[in-house]
Z-matrix of the N, CA and C atoms (Angstrom, degrees):
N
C 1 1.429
C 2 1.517 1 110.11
N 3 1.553 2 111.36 1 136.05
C 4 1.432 3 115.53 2 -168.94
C 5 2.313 4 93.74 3 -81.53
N 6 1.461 5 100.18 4 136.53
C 7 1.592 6 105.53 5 -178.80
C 8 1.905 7 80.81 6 -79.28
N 9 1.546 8 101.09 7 145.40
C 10 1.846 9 104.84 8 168.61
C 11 1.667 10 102.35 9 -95.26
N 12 1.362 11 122.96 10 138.25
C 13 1.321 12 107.21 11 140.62
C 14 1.315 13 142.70 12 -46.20
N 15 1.713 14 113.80 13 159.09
C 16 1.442 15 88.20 14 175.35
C 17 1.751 16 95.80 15 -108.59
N 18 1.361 17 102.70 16 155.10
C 19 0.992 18 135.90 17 169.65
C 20 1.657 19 118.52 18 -23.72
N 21 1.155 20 137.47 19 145.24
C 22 1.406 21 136.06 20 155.98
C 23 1.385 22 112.52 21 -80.98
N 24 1.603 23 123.17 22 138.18
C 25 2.015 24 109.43 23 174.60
C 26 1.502 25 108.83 24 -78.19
N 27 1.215 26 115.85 25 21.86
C 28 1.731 27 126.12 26 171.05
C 29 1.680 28 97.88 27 -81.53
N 30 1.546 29 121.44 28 -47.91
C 31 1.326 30 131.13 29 -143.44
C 32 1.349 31 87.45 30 -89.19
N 33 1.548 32 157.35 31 -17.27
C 34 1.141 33 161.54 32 -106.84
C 35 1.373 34 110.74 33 -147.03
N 36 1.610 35 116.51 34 113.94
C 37 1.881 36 106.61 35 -177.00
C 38 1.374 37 126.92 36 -38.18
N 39 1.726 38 103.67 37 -51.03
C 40 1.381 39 98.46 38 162.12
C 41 1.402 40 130.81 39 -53.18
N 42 0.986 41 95.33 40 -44.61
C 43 1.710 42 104.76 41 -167.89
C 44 1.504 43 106.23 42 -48.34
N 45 1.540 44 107.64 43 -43.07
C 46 1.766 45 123.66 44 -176.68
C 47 1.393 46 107.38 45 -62.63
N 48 1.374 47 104.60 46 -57.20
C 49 1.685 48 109.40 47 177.28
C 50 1.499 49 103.31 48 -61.63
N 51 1.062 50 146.35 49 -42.91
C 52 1.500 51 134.32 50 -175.31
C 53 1.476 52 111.12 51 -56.49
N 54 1.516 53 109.32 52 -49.65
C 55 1.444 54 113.09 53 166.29
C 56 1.047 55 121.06 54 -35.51
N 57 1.734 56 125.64 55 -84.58
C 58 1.449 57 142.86 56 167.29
C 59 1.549 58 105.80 57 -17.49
N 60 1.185 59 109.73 58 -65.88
C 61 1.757 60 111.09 59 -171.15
C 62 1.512 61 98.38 60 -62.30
N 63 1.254 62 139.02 61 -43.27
C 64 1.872 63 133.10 62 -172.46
C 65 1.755 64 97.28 63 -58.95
N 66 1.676 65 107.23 64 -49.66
C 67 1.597 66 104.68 65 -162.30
C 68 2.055 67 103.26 66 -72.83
N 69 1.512 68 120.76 67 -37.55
C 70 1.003 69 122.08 68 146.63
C 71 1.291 70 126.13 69 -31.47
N 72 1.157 71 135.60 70 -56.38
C 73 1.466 72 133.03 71 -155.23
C 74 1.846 73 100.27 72 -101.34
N 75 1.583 74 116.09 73 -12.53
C 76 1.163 75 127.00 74 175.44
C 77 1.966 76 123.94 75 -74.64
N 78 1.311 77 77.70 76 -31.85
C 79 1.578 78 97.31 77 -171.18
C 80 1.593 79 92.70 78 -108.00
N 81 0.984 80 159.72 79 -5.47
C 82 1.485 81 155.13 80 152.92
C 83 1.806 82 89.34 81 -71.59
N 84 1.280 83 120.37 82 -78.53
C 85 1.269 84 115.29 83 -171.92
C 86 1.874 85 114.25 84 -32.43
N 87 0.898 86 99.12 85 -33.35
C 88 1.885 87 91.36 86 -172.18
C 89 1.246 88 90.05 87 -81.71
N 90 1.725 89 134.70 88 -60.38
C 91 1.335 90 123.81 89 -142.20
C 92 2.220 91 88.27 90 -74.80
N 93 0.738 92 109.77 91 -21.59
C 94 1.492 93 100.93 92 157.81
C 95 1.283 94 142.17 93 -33.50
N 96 1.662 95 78.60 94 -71.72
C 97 1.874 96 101.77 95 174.80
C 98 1.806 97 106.68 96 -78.45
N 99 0.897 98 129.89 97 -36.50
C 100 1.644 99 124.28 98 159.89
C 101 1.629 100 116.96 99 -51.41
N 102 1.243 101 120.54 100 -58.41
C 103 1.079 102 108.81 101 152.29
C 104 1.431 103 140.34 102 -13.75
N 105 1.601 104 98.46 103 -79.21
C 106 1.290 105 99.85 104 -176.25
C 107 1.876 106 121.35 105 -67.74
N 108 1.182 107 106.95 106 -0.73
C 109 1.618 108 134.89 107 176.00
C 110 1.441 109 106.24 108 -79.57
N 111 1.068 110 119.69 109 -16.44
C 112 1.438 111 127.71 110 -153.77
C 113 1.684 112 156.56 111 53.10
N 114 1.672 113 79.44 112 21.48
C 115 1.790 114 95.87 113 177.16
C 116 0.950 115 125.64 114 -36.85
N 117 0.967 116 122.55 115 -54.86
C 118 1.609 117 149.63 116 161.97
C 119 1.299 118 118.50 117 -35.35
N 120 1.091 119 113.79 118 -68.11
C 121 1.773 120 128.31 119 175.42
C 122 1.626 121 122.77 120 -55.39
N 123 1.092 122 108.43 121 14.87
C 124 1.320 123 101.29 122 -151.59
C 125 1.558 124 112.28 123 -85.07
N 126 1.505 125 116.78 124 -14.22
C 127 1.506 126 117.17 125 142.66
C 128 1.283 127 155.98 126 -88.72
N 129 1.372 128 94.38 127 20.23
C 130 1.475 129 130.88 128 -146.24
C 131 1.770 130 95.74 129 -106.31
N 132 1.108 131 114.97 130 167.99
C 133 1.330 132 115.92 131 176.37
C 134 1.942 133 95.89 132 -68.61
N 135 1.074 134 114.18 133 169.89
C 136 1.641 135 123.02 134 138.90
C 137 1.156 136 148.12 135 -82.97
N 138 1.597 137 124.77 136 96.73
C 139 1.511 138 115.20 137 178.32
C 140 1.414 139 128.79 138 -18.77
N 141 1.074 140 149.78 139 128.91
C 142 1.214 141 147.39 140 112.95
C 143 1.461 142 140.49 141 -7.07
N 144 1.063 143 128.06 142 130.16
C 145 1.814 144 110.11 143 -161.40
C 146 1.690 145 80.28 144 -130.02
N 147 1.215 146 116.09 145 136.65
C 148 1.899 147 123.96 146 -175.13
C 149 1.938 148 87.30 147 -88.02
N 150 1.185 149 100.42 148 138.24
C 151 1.251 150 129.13 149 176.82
C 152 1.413 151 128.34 150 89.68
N 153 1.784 152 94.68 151 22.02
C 154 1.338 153 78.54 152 -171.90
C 155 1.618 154 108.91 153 -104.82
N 156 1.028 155 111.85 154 178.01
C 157 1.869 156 111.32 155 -173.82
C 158 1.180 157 120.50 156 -54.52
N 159 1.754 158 103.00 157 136.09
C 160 0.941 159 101.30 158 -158.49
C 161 2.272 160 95.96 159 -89.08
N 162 1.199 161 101.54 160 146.75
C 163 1.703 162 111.44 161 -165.73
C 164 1.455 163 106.18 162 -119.22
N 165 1.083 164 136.89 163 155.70
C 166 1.495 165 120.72 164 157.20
C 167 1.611 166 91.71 165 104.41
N 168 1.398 167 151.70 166 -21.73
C 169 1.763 168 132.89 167 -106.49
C 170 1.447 169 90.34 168 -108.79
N 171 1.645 170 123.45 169 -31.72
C 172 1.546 171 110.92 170 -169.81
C 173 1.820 172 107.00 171 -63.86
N 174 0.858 173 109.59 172 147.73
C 175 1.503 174 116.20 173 170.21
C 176 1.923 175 104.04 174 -100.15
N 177 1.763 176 76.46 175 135.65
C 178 1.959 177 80.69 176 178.07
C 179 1.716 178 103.03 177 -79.07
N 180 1.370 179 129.57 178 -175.92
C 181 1.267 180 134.83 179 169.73
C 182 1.523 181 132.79 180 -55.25
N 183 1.591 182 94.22 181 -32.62
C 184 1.703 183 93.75 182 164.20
C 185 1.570 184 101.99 183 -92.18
N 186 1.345 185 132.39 184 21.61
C 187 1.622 186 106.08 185 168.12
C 188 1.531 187 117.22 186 95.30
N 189 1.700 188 98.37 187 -5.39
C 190 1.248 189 87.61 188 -166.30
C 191 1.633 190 91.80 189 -105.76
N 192 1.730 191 111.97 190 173.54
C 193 1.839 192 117.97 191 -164.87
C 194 1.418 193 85.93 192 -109.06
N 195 1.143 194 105.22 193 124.63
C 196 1.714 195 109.08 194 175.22
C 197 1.901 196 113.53 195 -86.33
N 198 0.973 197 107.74 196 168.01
C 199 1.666 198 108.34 197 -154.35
C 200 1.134 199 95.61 198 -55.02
N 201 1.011 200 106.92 199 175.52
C 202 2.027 201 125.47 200 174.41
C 203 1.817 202 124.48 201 -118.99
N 204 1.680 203 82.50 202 -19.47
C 205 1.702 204 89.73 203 -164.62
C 206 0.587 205 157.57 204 88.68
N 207 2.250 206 107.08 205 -7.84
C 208 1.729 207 120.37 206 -148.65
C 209 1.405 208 84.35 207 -149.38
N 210 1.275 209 123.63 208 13.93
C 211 1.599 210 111.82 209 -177.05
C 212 1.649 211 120.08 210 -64.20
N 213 0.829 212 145.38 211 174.35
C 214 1.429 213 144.10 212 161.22
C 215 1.320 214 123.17 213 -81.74
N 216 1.326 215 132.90 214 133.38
C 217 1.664 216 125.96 215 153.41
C 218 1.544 217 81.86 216 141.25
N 219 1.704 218 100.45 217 -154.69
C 220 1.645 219 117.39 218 -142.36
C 221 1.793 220 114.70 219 -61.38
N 222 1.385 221 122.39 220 73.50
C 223 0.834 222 138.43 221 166.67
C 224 1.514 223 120.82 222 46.87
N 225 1.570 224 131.32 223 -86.92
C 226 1.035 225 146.99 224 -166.34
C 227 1.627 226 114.10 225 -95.08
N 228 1.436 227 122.39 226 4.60
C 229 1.360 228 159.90 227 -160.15
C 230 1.501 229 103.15 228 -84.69
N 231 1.712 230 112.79 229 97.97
C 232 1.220 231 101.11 230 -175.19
C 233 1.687 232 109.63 231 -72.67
N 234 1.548 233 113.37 232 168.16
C 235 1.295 234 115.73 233 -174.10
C 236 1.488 235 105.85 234 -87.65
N 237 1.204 236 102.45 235 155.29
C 238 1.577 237 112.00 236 -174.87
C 239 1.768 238 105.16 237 -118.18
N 240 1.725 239 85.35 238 133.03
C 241 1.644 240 89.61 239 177.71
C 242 1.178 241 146.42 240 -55.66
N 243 1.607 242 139.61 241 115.96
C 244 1.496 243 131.42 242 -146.40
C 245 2.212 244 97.05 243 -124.51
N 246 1.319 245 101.56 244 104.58
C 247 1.315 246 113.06 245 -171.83
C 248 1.671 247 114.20 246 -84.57
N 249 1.280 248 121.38 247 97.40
C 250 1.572 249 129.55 248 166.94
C 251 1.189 250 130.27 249 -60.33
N 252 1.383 251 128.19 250 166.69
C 253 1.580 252 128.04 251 -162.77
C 254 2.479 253 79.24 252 -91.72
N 255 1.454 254 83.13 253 167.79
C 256 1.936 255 73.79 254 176.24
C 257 1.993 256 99.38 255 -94.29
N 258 1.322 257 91.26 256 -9.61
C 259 2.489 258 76.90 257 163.28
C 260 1.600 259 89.00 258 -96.14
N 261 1.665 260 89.87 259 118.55
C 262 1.398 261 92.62 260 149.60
C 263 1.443 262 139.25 261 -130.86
N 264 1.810 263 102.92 262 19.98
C 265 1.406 264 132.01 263 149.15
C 266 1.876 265 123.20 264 -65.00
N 267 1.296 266 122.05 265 118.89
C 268 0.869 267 124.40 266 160.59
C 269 1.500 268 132.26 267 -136.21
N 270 1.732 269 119.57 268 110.78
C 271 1.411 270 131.09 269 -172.87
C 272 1.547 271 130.12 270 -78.52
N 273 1.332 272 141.07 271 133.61
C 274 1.611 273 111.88 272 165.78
C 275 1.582 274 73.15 273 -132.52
N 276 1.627 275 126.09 274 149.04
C 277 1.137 276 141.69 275 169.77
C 278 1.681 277 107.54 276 46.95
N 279 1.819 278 100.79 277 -118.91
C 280 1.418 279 99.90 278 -166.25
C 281 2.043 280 104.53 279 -94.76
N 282 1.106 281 123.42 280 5.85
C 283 1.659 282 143.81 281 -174.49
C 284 1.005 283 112.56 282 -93.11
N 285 1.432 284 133.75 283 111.21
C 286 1.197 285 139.89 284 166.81
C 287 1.933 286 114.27 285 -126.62
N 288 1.607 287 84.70 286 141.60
C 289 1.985 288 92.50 287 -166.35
C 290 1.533 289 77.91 288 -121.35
N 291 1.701 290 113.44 289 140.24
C 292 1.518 291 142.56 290 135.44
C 293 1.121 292 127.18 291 -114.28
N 294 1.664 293 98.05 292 137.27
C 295 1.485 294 83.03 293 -164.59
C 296 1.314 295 102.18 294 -106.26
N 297 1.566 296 125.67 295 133.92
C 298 1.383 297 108.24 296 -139.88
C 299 1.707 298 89.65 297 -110.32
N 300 1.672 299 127.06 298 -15.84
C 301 1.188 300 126.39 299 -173.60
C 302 1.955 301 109.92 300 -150.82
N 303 1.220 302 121.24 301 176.85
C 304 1.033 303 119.72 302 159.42
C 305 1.574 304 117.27 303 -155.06
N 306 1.509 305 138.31 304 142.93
C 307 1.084 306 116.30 305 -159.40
C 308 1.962 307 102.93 306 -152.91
N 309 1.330 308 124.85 307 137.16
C 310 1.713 309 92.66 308 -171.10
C 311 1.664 310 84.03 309 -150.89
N 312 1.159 311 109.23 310 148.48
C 313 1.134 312 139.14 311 -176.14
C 314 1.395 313 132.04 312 -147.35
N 315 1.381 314 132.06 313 129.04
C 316 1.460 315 133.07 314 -177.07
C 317 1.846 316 99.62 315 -64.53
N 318 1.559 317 103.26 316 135.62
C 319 1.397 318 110.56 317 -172.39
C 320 1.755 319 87.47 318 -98.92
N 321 1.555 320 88.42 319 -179.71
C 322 2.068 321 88.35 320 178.88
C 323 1.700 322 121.67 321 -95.21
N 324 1.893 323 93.83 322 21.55
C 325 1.355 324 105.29 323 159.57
C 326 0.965 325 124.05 324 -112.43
N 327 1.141 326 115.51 325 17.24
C 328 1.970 327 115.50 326 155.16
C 329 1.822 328 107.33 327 109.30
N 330 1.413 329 92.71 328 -2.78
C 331 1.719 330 103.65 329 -174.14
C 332 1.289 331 112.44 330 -101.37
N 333 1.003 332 110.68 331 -132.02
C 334 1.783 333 121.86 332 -178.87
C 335 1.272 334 95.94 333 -169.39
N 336 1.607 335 100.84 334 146.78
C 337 1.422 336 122.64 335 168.29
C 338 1.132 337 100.22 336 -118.44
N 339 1.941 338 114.60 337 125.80
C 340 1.226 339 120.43 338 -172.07
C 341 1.609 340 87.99 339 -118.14
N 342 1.400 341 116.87 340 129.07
C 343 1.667 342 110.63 341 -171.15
C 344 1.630 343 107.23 342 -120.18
N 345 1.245 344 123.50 343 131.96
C 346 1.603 345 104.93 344 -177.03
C 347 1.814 346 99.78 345 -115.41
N 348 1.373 347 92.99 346 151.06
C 349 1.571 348 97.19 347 174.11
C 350 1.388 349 95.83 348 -111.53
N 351 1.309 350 112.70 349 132.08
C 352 1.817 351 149.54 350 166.72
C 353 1.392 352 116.97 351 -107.00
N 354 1.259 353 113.93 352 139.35
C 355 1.315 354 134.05 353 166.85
C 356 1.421 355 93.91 354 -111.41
N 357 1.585 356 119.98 355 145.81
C 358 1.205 357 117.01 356 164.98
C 359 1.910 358 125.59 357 -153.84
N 360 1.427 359 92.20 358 106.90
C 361 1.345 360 94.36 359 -165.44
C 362 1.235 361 120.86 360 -86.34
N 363 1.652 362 109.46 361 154.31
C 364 1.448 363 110.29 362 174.93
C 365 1.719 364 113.51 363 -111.74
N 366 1.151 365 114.92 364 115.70
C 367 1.513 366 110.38 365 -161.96
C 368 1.962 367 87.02 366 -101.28
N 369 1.286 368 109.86 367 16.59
C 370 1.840 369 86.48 368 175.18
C 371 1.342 370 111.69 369 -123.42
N 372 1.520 371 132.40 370 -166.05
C 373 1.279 372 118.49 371 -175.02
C 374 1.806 373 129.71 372 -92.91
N 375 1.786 374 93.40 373 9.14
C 376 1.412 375 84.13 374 -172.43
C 377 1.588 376 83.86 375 -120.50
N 378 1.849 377 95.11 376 -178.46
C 379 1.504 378 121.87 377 175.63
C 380 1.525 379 100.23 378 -50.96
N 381 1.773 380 119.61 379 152.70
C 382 1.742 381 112.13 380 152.47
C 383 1.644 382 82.89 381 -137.13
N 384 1.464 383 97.06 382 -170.82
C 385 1.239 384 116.90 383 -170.60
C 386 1.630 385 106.08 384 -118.30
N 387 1.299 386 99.17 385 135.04
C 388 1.868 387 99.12 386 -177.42
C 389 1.888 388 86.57 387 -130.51
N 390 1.105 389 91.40 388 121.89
C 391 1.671 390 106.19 389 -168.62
C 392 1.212 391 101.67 390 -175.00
N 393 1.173 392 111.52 391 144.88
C 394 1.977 393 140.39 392 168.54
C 395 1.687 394 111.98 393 -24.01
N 396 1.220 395 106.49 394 -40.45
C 397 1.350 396 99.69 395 171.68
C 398 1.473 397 120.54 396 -99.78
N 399 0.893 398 129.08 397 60.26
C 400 1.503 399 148.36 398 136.26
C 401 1.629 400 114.73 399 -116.17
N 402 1.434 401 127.17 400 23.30
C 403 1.406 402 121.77 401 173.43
C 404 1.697 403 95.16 402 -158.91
N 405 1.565 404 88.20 403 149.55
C 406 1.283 405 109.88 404 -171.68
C 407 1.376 406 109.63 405 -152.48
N 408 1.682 407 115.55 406 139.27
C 409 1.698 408 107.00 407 -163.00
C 410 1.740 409 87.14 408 -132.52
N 411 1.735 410 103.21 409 125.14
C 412 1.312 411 104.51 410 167.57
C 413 1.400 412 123.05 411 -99.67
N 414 1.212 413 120.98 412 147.52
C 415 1.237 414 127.36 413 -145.82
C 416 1.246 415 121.56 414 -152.81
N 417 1.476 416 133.90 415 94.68
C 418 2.036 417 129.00 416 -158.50
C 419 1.161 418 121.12 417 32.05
N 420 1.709 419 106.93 418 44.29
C 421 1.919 420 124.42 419 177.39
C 422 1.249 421 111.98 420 70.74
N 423 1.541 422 104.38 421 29.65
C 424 1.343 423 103.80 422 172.52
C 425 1.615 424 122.79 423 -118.68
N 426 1.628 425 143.68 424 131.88
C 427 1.248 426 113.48 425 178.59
C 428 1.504 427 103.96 426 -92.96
N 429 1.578 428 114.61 427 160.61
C 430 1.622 429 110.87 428 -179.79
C 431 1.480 430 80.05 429 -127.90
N 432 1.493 431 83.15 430 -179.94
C 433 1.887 432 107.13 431 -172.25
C 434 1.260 433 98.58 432 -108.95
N 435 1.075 434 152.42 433 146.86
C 436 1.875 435 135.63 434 108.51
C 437 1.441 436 97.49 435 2.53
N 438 1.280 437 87.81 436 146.91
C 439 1.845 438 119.38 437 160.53
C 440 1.764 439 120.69 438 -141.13
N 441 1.599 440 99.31 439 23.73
C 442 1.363 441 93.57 440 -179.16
C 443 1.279 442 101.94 441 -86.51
N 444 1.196 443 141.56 442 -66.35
C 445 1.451 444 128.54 443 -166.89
C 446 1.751 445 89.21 444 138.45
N 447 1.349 446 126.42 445 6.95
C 448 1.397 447 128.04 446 -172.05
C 449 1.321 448 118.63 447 -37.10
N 450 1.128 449 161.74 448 152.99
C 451 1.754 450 146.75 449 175.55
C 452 1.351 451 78.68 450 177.73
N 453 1.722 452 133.26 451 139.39
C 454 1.054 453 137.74 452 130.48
C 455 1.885 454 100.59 453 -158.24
N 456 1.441 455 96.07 454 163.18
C 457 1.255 456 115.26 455 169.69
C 458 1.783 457 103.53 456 -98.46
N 459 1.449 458 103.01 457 141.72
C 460 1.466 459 117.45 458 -178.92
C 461 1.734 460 109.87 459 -114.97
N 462 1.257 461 118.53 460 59.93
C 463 1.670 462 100.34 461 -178.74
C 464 0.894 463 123.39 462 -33.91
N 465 1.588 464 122.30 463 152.49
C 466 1.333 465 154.73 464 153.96
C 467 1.568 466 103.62 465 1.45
N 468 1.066 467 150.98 466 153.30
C 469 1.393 468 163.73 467 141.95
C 470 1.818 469 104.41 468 60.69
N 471 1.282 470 112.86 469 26.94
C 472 1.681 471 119.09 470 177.22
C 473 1.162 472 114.48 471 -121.34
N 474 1.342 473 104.03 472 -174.96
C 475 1.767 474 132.49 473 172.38
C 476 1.339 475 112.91 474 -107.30
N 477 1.504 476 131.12 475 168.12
C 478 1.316 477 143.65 476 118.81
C 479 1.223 478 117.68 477 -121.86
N 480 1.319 479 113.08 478 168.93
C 481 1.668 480 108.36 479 167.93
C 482 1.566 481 92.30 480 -142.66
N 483 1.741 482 120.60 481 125.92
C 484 1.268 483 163.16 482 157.28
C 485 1.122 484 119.68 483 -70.98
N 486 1.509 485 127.33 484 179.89
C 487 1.315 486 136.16 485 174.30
C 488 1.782 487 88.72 486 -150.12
N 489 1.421 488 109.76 487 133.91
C 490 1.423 489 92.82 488 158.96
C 491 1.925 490 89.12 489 -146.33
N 492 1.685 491 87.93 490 153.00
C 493 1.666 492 103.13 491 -170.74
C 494 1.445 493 94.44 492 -151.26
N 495 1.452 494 93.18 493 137.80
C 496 1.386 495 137.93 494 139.63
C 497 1.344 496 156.24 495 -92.88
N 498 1.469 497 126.24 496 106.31
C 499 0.843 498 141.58 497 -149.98
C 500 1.949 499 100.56 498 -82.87
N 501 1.062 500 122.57 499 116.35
C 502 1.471 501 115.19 500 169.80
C 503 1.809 502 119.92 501 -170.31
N 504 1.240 503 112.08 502 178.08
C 505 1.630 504 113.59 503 -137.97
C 506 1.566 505 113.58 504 -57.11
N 507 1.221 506 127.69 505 120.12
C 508 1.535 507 140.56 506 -159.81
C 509 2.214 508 93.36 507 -51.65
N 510 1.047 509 104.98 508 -22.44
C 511 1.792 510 99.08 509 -178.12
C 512 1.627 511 103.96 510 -73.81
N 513 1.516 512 121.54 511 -28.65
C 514 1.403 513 117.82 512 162.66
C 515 1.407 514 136.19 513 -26.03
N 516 1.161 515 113.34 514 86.10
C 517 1.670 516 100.28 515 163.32
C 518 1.679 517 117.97 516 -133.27
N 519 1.643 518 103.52 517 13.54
C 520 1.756 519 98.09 518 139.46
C 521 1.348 520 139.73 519 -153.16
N 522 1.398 521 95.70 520 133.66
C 523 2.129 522 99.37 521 -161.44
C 524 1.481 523 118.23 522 -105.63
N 525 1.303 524 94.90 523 -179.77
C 526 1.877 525 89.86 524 164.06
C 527 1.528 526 88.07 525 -143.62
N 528 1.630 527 106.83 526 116.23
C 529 1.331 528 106.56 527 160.78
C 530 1.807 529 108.92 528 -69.17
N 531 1.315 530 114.32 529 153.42
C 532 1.627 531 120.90 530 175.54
C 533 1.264 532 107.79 531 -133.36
N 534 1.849 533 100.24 532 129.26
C 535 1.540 534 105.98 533 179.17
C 536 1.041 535 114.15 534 -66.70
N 537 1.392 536 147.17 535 -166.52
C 538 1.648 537 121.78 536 129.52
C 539 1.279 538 93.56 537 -134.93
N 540 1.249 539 129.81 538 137.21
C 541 1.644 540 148.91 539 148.84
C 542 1.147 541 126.92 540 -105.22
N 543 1.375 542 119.98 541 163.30
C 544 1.579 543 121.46 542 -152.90
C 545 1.926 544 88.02 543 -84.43
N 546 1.082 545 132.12 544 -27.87
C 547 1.073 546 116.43 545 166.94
C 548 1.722 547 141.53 546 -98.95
N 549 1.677 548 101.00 547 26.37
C 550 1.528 549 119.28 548 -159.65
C 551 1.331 550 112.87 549 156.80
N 552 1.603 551 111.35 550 -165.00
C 553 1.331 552 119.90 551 159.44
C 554 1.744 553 102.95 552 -157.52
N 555 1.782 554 79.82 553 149.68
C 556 1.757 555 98.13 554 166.26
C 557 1.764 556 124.87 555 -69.56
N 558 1.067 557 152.44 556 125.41
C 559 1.526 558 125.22 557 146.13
C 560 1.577 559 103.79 558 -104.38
N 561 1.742 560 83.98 559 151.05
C 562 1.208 561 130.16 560 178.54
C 563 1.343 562 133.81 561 -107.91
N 564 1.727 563 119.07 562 95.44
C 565 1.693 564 90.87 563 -155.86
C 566 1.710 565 86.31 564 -103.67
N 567 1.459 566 100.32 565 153.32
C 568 1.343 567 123.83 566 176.75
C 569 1.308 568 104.78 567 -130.28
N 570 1.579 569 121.51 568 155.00
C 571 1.441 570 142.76 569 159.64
C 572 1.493 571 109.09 570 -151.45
N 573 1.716 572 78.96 571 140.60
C 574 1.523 573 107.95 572 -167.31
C 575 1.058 574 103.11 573 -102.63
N 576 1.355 575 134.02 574 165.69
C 577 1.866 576 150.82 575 -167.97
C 578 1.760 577 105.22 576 -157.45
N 579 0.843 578 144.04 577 129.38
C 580 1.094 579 178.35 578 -155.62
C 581 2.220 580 97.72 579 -97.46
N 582 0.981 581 137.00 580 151.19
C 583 1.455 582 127.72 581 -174.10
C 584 1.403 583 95.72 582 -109.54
């Protein structure tokens, strides 16, 4: 009688499928973690990260926020001047928005990224939400959204400071940013200039 070998777990359905699923789940894991690194993005505007400093905030004499340097979009693209009302506190109840900067720049899709820096306080005792949907920028009868990705919680008796931006049509140069509060809304008119 011939003795059989035994088998390799290479030669074996399972064995194959166990493989496939490790090299599968290996190569999802990186293009993941690159991702979130931003390989990918790299012509893309730049996220926003909420809390970070606020840049841009003194106002020159005509009102307008002189560049910052750190805006997002088409690389080598000088920034173009974005002129504020001089209140740039606005309250409804225990919610208060400042707008602590403004900054706009042609992105490398032919538009502009107009980005605002906010502080946003909570003068009451519970959590609120400081996120993208509480602002809205109108624009040649048009409303736009945020596109930062904004989401944060503001506890009870604090601050944050955000970035929120909008992406919209490079012929733009006059808006009304809009607060929104649970009991109303602010407008905000802005105009942009080109350098």
């Amino acid at each position: 009688m011939a003795e059989e070998k035994p088998t390799s777990w290479w030669a074996t359905l399972p064995g194959l499928l166990t493989a496939t699923a490790a090299v599968i789940t290996a190569v999802t894991g990186l293009l993941l973690g690159l991702g979130q690194l931003g390989v990918f993005d790299a012509g893309k505007p730049a996220t926003s990260t909420a809390g970070s400093s606020a840049t841009g905030a003194s106002a020159q004499p005509d009102g307008a926020v002189p560049p910052s340097g750190s805006g997002s979009g088409g690389g080598n693209s000088p920034e173009w001047a974005v002129a504020l009302p001089a209140e740039r506190r606005y309250r409804a109840a225990d919610v208060e928005y400042e707008i602590l900067g403004a900054r706009a720049r042609p992105d490398v899709y032919g538009k502009i990224a107009l980005t605002f820096t906010l502080r946003c306080t909570n003068h009451g005792r519970y959590d609120i939400n400081f996120w993208d949907s509480a602002f809205r920028l109108g624009a040649g009868g048009v409303s736009h959204s945020p596109d930062s990705g904004l989401n944060e919680l503001v506890a009870g008796d604090s601050s944050k400071t955000g970035d929120v931006r909008f992406t919209i049509p490079a012929d733009t140069r006059d808006a009304v940013l809009r607060i929104k509060f649970a009991q109303g809304e602010s407008t905000v008119p802005v105009a942009i200039s080109p350098p």
